[in-house]
C-alpha positions in Angstrom: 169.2 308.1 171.5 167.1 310.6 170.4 165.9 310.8 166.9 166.0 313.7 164.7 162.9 315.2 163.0 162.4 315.9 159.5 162.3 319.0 158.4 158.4 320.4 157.0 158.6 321.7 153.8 158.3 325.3 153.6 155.3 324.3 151.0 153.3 322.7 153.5 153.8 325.2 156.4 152.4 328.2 153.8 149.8 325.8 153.3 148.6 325.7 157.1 149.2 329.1 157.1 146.1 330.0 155.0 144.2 327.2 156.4 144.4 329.1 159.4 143.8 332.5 157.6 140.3 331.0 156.0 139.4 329.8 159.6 140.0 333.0 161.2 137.8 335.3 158.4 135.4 332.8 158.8 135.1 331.8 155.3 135.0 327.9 154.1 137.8 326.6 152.8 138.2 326.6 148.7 137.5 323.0 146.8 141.3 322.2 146.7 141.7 322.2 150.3 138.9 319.8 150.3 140.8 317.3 148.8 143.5 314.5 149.7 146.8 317.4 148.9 147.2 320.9 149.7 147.6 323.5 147.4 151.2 324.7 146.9 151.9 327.8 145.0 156.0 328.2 144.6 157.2 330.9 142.2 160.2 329.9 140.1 163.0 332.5 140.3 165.2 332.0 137.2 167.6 328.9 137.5 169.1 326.0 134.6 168.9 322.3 134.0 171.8 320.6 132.7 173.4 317.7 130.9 176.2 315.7 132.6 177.9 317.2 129.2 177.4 320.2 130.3 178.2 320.5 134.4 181.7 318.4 133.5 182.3 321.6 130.7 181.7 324.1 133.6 182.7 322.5 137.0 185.3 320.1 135.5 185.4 315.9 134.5 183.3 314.0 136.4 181.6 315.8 138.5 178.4 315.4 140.5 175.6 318.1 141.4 175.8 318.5 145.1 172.4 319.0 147.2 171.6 322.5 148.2 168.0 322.2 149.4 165.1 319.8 148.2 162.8 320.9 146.0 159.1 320.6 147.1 159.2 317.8 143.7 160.5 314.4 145.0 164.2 313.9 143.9 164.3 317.3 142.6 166.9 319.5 144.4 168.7 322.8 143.9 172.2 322.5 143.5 174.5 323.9 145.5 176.4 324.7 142.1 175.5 328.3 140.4 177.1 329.9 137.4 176.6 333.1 135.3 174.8 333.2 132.4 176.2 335.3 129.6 173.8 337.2 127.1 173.6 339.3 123.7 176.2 341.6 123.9 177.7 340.4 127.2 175.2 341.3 129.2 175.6 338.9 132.1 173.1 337.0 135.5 175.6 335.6 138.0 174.4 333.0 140.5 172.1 331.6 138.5 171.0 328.5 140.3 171.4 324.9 138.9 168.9 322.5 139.5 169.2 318.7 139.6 169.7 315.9 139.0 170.7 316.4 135.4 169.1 316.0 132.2 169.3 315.0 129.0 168.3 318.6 127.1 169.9 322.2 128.8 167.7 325.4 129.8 167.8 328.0 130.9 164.2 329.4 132.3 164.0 333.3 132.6 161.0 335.9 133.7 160.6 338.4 131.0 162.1 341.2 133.0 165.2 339.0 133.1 165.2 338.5 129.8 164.8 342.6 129.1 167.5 343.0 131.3 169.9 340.4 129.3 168.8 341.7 125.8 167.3 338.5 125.0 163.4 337.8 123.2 162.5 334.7 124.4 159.6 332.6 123.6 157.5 331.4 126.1 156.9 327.6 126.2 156.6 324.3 127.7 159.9 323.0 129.2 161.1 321.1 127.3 160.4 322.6 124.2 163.3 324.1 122.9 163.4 323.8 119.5 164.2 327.1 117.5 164.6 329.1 121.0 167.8 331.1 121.7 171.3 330.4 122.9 173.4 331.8 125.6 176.7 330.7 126.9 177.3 329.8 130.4 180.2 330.2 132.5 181.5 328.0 135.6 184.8 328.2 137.4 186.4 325.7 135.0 185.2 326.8 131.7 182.3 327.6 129.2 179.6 325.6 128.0 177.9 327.2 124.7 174.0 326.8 124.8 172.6 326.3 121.1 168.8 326.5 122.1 167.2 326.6 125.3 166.1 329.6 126.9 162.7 329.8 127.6 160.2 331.6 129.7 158.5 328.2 131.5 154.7 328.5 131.3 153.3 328.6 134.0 152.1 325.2 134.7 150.0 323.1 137.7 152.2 319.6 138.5 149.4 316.7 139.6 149.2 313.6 140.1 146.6 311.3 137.8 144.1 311.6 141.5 144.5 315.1 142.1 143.7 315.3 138.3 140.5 313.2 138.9 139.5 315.5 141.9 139.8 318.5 139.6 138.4 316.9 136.2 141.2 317.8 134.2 143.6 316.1 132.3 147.3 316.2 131.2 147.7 319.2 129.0 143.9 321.0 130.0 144.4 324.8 131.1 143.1 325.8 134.6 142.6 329.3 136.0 144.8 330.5 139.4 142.9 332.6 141.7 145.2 334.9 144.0 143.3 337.0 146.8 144.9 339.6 149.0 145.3 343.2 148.2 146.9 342.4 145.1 144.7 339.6 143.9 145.1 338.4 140.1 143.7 335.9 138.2 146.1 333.8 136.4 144.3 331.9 133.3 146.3 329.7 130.7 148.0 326.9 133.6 149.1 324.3 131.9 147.9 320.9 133.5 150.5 318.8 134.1 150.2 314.7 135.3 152.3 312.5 136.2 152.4 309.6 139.1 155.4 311.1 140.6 153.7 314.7 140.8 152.9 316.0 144.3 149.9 319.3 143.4 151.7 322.3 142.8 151.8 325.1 140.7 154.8 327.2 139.5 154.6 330.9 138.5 157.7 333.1 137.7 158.5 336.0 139.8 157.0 338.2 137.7 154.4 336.8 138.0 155.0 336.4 141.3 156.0 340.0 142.3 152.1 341.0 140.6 150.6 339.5 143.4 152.7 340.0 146.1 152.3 336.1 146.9 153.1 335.6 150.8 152.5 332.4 152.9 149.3 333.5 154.0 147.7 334.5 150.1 144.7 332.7 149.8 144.8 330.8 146.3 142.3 328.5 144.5 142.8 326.5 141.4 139.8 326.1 139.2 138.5 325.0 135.5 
């Protein structure tokens, strides 16, 4: 019986995608794709996380977050779930993705120009730093759910783990610099380092941040002190 084969990230296919770029310009390949794990750049369209609280108030009692698609983060996933965000006066985002598993704080993470767009000022921080940020109230097909606090515009950050740290000399909580060639090529300074054991090395920028650039699969990007 035959077996069937995993899927390859869409991560790590952009990744061999400008390996192959560098080889055919003829340039050497930056420090980070010297190392033990590639580079992934993924920007972060605007999306939630929830509290079991919270998914029961929208999509009824009991119920569970169903898998969409894996995240490039392992056990992180986006929900097949979505609901529409409801801002100052009523302004409203529908299909704004969920992603899973749930939490134990709500957010809801926005690019500025979605934020514009809703009416809202939002500050931009550290997920998971909430405190003193605005509301919004969300609505799913089997109710509302009334956000205190908790929308944000997510920094942008670098996920590592404590030996892609090492490699880089950084530490949890340093700032590195994002180097984007092509014909829109930026410089992103201010990425928040952030370690964990469970981290696979990626950064996440928003898609305005995103859009600046015009990341594709085959940008070259390099992530330095």
């Amino acid at each position: 019986m035959a077996l069937e084969a995993k899927p390859v990230h869409r991560a790590v296919v952009e990744h061999l995608v400008r390996q192959l770029v560098y080889e055919r310009l003829g340039k050497p390949l930056p420090r980070h794709a010297t190392g033990s794990d590639p580079l992934v750049v993924n920007v972060s369209a605007r999306h939630c996380h929830l509290t079991q609280e919270a998914v029961e108030a929208l999509f009824g009692k009991g119920h569970q977050l169903q898998v969409h698609k894996w995240l490039y983060q392992e056990g992180q996933f986006a929900a097949k779930e979505s609901l529409t965000l409801i801002g100052p006066r009523s302004r409203v985002i529908s299909n704004l993705r969920i992603l899973g598993p749930c939490r134990n704080f709500n957010q809801v993470e926005l690019a500025y120009t979605d934020a514009i767009a809703l009416g809202f000022d939002i500050p931009l921080r550290l997920s998971g730093n909430i405190a003193g940020t605005p509301g919004c109230m969300l609505m799913g097909p089997n109710g509302f759910f009334e956000m205190q606090e908790g929308v944000i515009r997510a920094a942008r950050h670098a996920h590592m783990s404590p030996a892609n740290a090492e490699f880089y000399g950084v530490k949890n909580g340093d700032k590195m610099r994002l180097k984007i060639g092509g014909p829109c090529g930026i410089s992103l300074d201010e990425m928040l380092v952030r370690v964990d054991k469970s981290f696979k090395l990626e950064v996440h920028i928003d898609t305005d941040e995103g859009n600046a650039c015009n990341l594709q699969p085959d940008t070259p990007c390099e992530l330095t002190k």
